[in-house]
KEKOL-566139 format. One line per 2 residues: number of its first residue (from 1); their letters; for each residue x, y, z negated of C-alpha. Coordinates in steps of 0.1 Angstrom, whole numbers, plus 2048, in hexadecimal, padded with zeros to 3 digits. Layout:
NUM) a) X:Y:Z; ...
//
This chain:
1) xx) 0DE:3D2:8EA; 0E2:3FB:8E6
3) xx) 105:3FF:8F7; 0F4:417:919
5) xx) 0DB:42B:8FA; 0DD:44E:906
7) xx) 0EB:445:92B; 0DD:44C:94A
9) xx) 0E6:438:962; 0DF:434:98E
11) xx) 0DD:411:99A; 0DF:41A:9C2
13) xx) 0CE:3F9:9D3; 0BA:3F1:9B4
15) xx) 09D:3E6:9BF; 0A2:3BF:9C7
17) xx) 0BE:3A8:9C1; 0DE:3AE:9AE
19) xx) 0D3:3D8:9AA; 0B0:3C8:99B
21) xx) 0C0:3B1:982; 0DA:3CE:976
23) xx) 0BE:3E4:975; 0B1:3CA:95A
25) xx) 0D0:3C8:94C; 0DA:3F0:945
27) xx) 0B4:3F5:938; 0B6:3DA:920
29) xx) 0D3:3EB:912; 0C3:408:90C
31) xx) 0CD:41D:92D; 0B4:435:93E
33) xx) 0B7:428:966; 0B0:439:987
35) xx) 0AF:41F:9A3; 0BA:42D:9C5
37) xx) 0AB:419:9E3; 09C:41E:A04
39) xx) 07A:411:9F7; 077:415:9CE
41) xx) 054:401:9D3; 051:3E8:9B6
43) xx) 06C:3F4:99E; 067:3F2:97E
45) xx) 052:40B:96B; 06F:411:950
47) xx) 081:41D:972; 08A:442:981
49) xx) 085:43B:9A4; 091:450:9C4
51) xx) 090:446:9E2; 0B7:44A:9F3
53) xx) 0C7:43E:A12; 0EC:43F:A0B
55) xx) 0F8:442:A2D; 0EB:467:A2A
57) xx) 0FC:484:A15; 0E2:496:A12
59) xx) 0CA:47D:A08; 0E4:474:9EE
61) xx) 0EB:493:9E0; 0C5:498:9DA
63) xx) 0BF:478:9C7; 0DB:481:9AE
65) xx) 0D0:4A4:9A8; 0AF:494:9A4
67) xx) 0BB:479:989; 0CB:498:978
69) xx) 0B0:4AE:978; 09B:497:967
71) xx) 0B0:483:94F; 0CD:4A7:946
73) xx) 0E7:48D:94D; 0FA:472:95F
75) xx) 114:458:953; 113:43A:965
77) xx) 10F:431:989; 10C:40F:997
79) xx) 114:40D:9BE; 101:3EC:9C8
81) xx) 0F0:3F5:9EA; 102:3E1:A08
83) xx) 0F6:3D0:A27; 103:3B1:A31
85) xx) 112:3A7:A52; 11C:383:A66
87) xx) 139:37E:A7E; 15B:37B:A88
89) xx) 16E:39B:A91; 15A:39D:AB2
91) xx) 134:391:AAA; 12C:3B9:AA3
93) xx) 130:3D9:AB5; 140:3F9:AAF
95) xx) 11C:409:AA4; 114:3E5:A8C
97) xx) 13A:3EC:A7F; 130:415:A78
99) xx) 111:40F:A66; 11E:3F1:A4F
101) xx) 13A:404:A40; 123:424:A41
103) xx) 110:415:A27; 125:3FB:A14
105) xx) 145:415:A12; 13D:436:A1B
107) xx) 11B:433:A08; 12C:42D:9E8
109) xx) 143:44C:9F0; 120:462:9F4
111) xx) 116:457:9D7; 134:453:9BF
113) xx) 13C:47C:9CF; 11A:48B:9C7
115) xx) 11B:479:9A3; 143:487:99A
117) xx) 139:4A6:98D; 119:49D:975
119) xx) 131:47B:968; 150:496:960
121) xx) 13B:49E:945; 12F:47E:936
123) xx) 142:46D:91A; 13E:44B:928
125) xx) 13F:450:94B; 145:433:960
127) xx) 13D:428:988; 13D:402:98E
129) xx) 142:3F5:9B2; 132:3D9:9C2
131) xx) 14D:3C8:9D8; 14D:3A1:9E1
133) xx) 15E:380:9DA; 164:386:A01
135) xx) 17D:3A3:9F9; 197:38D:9E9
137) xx) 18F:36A:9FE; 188:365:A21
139) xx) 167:357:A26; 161:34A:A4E
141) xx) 148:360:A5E; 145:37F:A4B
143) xx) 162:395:A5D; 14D:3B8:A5A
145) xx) 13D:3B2:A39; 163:3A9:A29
147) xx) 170:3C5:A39; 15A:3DF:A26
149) xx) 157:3CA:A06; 181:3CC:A02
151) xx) 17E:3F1:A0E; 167:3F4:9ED
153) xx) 182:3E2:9D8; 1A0:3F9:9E4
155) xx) 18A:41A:9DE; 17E:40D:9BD
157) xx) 1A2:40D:9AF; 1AE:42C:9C5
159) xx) 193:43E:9B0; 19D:430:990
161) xx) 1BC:43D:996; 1AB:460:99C
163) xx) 193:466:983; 1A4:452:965
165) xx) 1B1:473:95A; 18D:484:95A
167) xx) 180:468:942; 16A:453:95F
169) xx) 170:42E:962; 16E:41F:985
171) xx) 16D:3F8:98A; 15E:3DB:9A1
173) xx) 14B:3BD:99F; 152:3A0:9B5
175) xx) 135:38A:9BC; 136:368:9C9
177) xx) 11A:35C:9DB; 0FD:365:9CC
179) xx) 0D9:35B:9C9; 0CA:37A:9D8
181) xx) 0AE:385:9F6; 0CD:386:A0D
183) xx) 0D8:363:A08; 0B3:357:A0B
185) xx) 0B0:36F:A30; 0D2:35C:A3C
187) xx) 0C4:338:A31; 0A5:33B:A41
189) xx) 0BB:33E:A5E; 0CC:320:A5C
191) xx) 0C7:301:A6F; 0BF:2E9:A4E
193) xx) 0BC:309:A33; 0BE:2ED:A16
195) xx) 0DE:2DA:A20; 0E9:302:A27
197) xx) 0E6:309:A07; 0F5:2EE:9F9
199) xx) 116:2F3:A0C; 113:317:9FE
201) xx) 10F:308:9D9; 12C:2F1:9DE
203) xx) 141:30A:9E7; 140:31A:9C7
205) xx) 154:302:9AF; 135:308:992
207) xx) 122:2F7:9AF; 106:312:9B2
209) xx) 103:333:9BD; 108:353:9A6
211) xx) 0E7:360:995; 0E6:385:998
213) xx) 0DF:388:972; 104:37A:970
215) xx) 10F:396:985; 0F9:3AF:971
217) xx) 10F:3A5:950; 12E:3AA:962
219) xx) 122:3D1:96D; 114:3D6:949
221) xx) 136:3CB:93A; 147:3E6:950
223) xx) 131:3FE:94E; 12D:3FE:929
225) xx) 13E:41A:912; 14D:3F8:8FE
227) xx) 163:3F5:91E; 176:418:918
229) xx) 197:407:921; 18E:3F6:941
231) xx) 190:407:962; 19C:400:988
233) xx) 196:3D8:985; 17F:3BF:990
235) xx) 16E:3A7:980; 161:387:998
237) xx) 142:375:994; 14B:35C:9A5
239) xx) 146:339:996; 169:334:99C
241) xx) 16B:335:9BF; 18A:34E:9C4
243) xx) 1A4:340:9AB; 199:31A:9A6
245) xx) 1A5:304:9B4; 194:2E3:9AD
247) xx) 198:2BF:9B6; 178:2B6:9C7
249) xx) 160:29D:9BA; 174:27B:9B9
251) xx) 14E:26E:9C2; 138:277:9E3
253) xx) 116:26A:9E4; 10A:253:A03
255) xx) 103:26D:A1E; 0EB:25C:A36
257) xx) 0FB:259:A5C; 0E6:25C:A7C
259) xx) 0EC:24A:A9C; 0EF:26F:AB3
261) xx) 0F1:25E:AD6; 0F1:243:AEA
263) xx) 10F:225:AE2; 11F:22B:B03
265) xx) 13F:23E:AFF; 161:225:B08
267) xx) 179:23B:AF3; 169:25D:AE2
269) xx) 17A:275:AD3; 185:299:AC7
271) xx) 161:2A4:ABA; 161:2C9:AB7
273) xx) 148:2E7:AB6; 147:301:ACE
275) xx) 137:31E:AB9; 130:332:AD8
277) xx) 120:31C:AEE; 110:309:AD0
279) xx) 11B:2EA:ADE; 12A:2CB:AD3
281) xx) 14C:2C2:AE5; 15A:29F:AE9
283) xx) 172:289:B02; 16F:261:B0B
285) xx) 196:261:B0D; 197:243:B27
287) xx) 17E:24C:B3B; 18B:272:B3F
289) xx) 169:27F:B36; 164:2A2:B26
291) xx) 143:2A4:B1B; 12E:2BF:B07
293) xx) 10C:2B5:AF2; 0F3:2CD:AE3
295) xx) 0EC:2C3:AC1; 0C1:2BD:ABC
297) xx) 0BA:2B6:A9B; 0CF:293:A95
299) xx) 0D1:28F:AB7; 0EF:299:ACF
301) xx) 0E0:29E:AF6; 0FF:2A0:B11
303) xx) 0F9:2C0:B22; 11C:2BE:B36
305) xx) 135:2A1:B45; 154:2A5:B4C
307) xx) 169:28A:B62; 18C:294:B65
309) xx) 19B:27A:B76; 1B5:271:B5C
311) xx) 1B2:26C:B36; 1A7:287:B1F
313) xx) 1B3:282:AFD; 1A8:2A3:AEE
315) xx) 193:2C2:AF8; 194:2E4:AE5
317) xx) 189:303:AEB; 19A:322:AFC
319) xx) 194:348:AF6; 18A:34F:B14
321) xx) 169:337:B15; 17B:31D:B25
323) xx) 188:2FD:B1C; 1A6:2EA:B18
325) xx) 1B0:2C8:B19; 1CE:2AD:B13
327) xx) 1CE:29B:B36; 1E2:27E:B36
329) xx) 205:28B:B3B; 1FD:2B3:B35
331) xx) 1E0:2CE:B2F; 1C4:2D5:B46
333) xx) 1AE:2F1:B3F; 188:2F5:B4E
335) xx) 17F:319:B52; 15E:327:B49
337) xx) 151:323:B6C; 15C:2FE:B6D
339) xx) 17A:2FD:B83; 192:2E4:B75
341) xx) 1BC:2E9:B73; 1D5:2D1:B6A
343) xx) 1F5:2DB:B5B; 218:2CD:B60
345) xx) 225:2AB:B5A; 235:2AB:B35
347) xx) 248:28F:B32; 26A:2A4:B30
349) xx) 25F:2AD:B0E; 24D:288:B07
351) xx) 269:271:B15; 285:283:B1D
353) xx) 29B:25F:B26; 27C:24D:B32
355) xx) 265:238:B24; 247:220:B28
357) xx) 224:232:B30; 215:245:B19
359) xx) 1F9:264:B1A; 1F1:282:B04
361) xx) 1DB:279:AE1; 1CB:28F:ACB
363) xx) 1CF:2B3:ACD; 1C9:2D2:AB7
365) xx) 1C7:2FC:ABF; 1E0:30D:AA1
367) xx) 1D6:330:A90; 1E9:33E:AA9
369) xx) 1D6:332:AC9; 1F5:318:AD4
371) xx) 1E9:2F3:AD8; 1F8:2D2:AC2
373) xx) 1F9:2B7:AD7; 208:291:AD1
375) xx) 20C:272:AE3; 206:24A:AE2
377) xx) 215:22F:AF5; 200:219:B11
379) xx) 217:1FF:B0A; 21A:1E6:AE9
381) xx) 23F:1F8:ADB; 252:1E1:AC4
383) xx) 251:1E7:AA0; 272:207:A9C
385) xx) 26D:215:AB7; 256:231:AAF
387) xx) 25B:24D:AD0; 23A:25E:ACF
389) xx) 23A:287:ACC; 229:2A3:AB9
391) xx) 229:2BF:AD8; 221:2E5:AD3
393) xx) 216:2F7:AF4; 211:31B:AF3
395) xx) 1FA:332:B0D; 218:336:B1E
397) xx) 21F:312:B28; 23E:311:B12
399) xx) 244:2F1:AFF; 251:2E3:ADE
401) xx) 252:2C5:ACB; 24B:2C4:AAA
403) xx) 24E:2A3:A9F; 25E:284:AAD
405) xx) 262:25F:AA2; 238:257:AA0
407) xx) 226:237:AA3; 20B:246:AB5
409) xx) 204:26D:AAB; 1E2:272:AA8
411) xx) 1C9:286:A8D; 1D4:2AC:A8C
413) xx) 1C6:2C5:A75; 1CC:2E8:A61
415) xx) 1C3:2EF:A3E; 1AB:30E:A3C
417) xx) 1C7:326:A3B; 1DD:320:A56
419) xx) 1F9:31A:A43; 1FD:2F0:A41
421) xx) 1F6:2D9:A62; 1EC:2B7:A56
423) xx) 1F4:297:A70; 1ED:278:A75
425) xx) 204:258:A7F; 1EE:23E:A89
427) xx) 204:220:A89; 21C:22A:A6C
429) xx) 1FA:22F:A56; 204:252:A4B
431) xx) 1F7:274:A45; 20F:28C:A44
433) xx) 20F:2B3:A41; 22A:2D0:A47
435) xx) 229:2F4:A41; 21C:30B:A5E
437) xx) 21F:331:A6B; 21E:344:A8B
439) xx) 246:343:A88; 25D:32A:A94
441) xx) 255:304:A89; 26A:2FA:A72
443) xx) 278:2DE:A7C; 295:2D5:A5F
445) xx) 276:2D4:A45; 26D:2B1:A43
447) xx) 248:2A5:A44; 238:29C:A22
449) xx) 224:27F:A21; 206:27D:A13
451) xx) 1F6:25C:A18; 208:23A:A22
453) xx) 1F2:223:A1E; 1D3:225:A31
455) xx) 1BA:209:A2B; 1B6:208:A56
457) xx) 1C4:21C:A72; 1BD:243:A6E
459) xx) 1AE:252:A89; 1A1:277:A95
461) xx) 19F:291:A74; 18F:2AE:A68
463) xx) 195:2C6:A55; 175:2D8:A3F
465) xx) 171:2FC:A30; 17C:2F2:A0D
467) xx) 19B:2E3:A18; 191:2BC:A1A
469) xx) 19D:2A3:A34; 185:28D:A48
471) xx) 196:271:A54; 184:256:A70
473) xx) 190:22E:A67; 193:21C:A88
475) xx) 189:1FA:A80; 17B:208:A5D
477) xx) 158:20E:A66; 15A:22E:A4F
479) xx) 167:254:A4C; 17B:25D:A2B
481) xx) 180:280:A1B; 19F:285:A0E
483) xx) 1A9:2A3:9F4; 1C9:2B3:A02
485) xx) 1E1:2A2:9E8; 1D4:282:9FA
487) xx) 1B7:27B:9DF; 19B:264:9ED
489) xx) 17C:276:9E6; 161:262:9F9
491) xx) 157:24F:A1B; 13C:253:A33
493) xx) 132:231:A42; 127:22D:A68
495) xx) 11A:20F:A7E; 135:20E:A94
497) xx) 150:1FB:A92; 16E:213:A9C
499) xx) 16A:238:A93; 17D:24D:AA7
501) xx) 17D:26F:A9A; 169:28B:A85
503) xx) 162:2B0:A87; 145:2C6:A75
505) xx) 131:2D4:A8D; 109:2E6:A90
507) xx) 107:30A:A8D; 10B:308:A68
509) xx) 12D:2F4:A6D; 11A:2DB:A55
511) xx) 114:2BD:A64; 132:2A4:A68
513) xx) 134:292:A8C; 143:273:A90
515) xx) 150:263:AB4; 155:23D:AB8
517) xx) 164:224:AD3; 157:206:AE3
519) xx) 178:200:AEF; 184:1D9:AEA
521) xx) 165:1CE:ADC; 14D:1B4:AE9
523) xx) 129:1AC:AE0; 125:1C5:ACC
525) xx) 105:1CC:AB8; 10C:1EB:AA4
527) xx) 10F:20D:AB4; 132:20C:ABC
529) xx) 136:227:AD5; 11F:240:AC8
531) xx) 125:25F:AB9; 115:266:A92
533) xx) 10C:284:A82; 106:283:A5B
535) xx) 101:29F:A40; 11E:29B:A2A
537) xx) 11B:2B9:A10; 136:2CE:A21
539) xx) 13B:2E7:A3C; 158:2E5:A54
541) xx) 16B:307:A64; 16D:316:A87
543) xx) 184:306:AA1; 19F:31D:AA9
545) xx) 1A3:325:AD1; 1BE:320:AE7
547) xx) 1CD:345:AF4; 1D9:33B:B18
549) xx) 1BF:33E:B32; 1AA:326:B41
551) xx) 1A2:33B:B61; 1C2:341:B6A
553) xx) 1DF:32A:B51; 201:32F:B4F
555) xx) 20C:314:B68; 1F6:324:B85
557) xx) 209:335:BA1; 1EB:341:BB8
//
């Protein structure tokens, strides 16, 4: 391959990873390459090296002249060095946020500036951009880094647009994840960096992650003179991952189930993780017990519990570090300090004419920080006469209802966008979903059922990053993954006769954890009552929080 003979080209971050392999790639194409890194130790010997930092003008302006100087020209420039960085919107400062966009936006300014004037006189002058997958898709946990990698995909076609004209191509590569030192830094990180790395892989619907010689060919395919007539696009290297859509794997392989804690729990339930306290979260609904667990290896030790003195059919979590809870008629929240308030009765909105008893069920926080809520008789109800509720409380105490006419309302769960809540009605054996947005609920659209026929009676549910549904079988002795069209993909098994409900949970969100109940059962010899934990081959998302406040809520007067 000849296409780069007679090209000089600067690869800035070319030492390791993806700037190493295009390195490779431009040279074996005939292209004379200057690598720009902060330590040009080990490059190859074929290789101009200068040592650059790209969050400084002047030491960019330097290494240019210097490329210059010694090769009498410059017509291609490869902008690969970036940082990465972790988080939601407020796991970095003001100083992390400066320095990350220094060098993964305004670097690629320094450098693209200095190099304008030598590539206005090359015939086959082009800049290629390093962005990310994470530009275009939003991937949980990387708030900063997507930030500066779609900053680098809008400049990349605003400077198209300027230097078109002056005979300089600009253009961007999108990376999935790729098997890079990075990666391997973040992995060795992880909790269980093997089963880490295979949720990564999975993600990608190739099943593996991007090698950076696959990224190289993409930049050498932009960058090359053959490309004359493609400028201000992107090209993704993705294995898929940002326009597939795949049915998953109609098989799962036996994940092997560990017994977490003791088989004690009456009723547990609502199994989430608390990323900030690192803590599992869980209720035993009859004996109004919130409890919290630190997750040891494929153990679960309670560190906290709760007794609230009425039942507790859900916990989530609340901005403000606190938590809240569906009491028995109502919400209570615990503040972060422990002090424990109960909200008012809502049986106005549950039974408006009167009714039997009943108590709150499963409960879910929405996107937008308001809490889903329904309800289940205490009382056998003759077959037709279906009055439990779907309830929406916002921070503000105000009250809707969302669905009416249930059997018993109970698994609740968003897909990964926000945008469809899934529910389950126990005793009519459905899954249903409805469309979802910060608006008004629209209550004319009807409910589109899924699944009707449910092998036993669906329980708690999940729902993963990818967009599955984990559903608990009460009386099934097993969880099921469900595609979103309602596709059975695979089961996870337990020794427990009633399985409750299921939420991922470690720091990793990796690990699926599954509650059980004791309740009704006598002589039992499996571990009925215990909560599992099980490596299942995918990673779960981030609860959302409730808004209201848990120190002071909305129904306090003092």
């Amino acid at each position: 391959m000849t296409e780069f003979s007679g090209l000089v080209a600067i690869v800035t971050g070319g030492a390791s990873g993806i700037g190493a392999a295009v390195v490779r790639r431009l040279h074996e194409g005939g292209a004379s390459i200057a690598v720009f890194d902060l330590n040009i130790a080990g490059i190859p010997e074929y290789a101009f090296g200068v040592t650059v930092n790209v969050a400084d003008d002047t030491s960019v302006i330097a290494g240019v002249d210097a490329v210059v100087a010694k090769f009498g020209r410059l017509d291609i420039v490869v902008n690969n060095a970036g940082i990465g960085a972790q988080g939601d919107v407020a796991s970095n400062d003001d100083d992390e946020w400066h320095r990350v966009w220094d060098i993964n936006v305004v670097g690629m300014a320094r450098v693209s500036r200095a190099a304008l004037p030598y590539l206005r006189q090359s015939p086959a002058a082009a800049i290629v951009n390093l962005s990310s997958l994470v530009a275009t898709a939003g991937v949980p946990q990387r708030v900063l880094y997507s930030a500066t990698k779609g900053a680098v995909l809008a400049m990349t076609r605003a400077m198209a647009a300027d230097h078109i004209r002056e005979g300089i191509r600009v253009n961007a590569v999108n990376p999935g994840t790729a098997d890079t030192p990075w990666i391997d830094s973040l992995l060795a990180k992880a909790d269980d960096p093997v089963a880490e790395r295979k949720a990564l892989e999975a993600r990608q619907p190739h099943g593996r992650l991007v090698s950076p010689d696959e990224i190289a060919h993409a930049v050498a395919y932009l960058a090359s003179p053959h490309s004359g007539s493609t400028s201000g696009t992107s090209v993704a290297v993705d294995g898929g991952m940002q326009e597939l859509r795949l049915r998953p794997e109609q098989t799962m392989s036996t994940p092997t189930v560990s017994t977490a804690t003791e088989p004690t729990f009456e009723l547990s339930e609502g199994v989430i993780w608390d990323d900030r306290a690192q803590l599992v979260r869980w209720v035993d609904i009859l004996q109004g017990r919130v409890l919290a667990g630190r997750l040891n290896g494929d153990h679960i030790d309670v560190v906290d519990d709760r007794h609230l003195g009425q039942t507790s059919g859900a916990v989530a979590l609340a901005e403000d570090g606190g938590l809240l809870v569906a009491a028995a008629h109502g919400l209570a929240t615990v503040s972060p300090s422990g002090e424990v308030s109960f909200g008012p009765d809502l049986e106005e909105y549950v039974a408006p004419n009167g009714r039997g008893p009943w108590r709150m069920n499963d409960g879910i926080v929405d996107p937008q920080g308001r809490f889903l809520v329904g309800t289940l008789s205490l009382e056998d109800v003759p077959a037709g006469h279906d009055q439990e509720v779907l309830l929406r409380i916002s921070p503000d105490g105000s009250t809707e209802v969302l669905r009416t006419g249930l059997g018993m309302s109970n698994g609740l769960g968003f897909a990964p966008d926000g945008s469809t809540v899934f529910h389950i009605d126990t005793l009519a054996g459905t899954l249903s979903s409805h469309s979802y947005s910060a608006g008004e609920f629209d209550s004319d659209e009807p409910w589109v059922t899924i699944i009707d026929d449910f092998p036993h009676f669906a329980d708690g549910m999940t729902v993963d990053a990818s967009g599955d549904l984990w559903i608990a079988f009460w009386g099934g002795s097993h969880v099921a993954r469900y595609a979103a069209d309602g596709h059975r993909l695979g089961e996870v098994y337990v020794d427990a006769q009633q399985p409750t409900c299921v939420g991922f949970v470690g720091e990793s969100l990796n690990r699926l954890a599954i509650t059980s109940a004791l309740l009704g059962l006598e002589d039992v010899t499996d571990d009925s009552g215990a909560i599992f934990v099980s490596d299942v081959g995918a990673v779960g998302k981030h609860e959302y929080r409730w808004m209201g406040s848990t120190i002071s809520p909305s129904w306090r007067t003092d």
